[in-house]
LUMROTI-899216 format. One record per residue (C-alpha): residue in one letter; y, z, x; residue number from 1. Coordinates in nm, 3 decimals. Example, Ala and Ser with C-alpha at 12.3 -4.5 7.8 and 13.67 -1.06 7.14 Angstrom:
residues 2
   residuo        py        pz        px   num
         a    -0.450     0.780     1.230     1
         s    -0.106     0.714     1.367     2
This chain:
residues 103
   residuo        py        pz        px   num
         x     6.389    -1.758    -6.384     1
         x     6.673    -1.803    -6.614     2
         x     6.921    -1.702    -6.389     3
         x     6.826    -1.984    -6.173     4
         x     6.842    -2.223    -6.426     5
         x     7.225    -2.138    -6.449     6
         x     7.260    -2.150    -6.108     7
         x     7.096    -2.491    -6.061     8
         x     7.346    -2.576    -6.337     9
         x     7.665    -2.415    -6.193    10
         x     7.588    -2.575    -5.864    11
         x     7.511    -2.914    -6.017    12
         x     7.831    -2.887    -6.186    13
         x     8.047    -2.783    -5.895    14
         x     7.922    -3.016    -5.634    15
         x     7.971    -3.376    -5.584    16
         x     7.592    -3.579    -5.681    17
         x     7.507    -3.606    -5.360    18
         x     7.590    -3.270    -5.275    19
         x     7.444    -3.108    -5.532    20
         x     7.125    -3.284    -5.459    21
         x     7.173    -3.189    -5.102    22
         x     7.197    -2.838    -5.205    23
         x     6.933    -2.817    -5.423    24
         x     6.671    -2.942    -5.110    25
         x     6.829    -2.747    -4.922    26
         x     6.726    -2.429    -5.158    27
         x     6.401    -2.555    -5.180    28
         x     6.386    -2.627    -4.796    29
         x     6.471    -2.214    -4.767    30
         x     6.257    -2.093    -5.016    31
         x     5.916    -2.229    -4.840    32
         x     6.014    -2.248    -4.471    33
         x     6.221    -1.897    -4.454    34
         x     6.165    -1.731    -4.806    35
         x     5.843    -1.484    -4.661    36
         x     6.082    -1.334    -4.453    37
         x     6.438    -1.384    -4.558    38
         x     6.643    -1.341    -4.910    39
         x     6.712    -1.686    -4.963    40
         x     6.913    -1.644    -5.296    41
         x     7.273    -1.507    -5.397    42
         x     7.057    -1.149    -5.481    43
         x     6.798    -0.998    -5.388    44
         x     6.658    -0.805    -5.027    45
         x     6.486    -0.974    -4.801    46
         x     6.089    -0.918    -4.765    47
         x     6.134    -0.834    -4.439    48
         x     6.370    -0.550    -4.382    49
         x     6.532    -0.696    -4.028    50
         x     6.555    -1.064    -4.211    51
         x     6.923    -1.123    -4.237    52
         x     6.986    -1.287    -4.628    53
         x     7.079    -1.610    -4.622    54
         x     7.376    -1.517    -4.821    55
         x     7.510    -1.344    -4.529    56
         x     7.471    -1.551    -4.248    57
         x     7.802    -1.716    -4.325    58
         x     7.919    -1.365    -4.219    59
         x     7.770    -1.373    -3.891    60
         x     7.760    -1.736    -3.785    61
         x     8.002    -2.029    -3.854    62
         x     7.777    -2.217    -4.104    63
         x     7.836    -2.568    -3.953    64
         x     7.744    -2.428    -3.552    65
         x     7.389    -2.376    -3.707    66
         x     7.361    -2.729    -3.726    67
         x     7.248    -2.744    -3.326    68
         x     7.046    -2.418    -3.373    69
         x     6.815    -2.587    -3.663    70
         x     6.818    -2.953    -3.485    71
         x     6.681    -2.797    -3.136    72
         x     6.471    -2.535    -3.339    73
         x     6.493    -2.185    -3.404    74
         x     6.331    -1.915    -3.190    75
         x     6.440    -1.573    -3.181    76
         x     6.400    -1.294    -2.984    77
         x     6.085    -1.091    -3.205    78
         x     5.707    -1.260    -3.209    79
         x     5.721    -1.243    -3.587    80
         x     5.978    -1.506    -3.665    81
         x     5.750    -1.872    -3.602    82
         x     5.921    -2.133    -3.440    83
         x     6.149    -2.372    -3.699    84
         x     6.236    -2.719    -3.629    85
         x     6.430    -2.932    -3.897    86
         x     6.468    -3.301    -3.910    87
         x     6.821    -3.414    -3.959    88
         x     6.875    -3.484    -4.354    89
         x     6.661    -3.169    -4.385    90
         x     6.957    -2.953    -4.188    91
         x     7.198    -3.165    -4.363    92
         x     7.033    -3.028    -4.675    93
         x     7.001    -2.655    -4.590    94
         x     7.362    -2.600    -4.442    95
         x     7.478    -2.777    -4.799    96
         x     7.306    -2.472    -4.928    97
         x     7.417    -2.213    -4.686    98
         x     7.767    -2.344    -4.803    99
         x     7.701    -2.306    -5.173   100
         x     7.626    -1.909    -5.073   101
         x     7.939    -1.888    -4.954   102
         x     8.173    -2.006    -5.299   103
């Protein structure tokens, strides 16, 4: 819990206000839409085992062309991943995040 207290801080204190208040939704966005399945933090493994971390996707898809994946919802090719659809501040929010993984 601590260590996410710093990190709140650090990111507050890196980002722009708006930003950083972007990014913070955008964490909390994560943690309850995508956090029973996926790491959604700079540590950690994912619950599930598959479940990319969020940390990495930066590694496997331009951040910014997830935009159009989150806006016309996210299904994937296994039954155990539900259906995500985001409205457009909220992906606004969570690729501010996705971006903070990557610093």
């Amino acid at each position: 819990m601590r260590a996410l207290a710093v990190f709140a801080l650090l990111v507050t204190a890196c980002a722009a206000p708006g930003e950083a208040q972007d990014v913070a939704q955008g964490e909390r966005l994560a943690t309850e839409r995508c956090g029973s399945c996926h790491a959604v933090g700079r540590t950690g493994a994912s619950p599930r085992p598959n479940a990319p971390a969020f940390r990495d996707l930066h590694r496997r898809y331009p951040v910014d062309d997830l935009a159009e994946a989150l806006a016309e919802g996210i299904v994937t090719g296994h039954p155990d991943m539900p259906e995500q659809s985001f409205s457009q501040p909220e992906i606004n929010a969570l690729l501010a995040y996705l971006r903070s993984l990557e610093r």
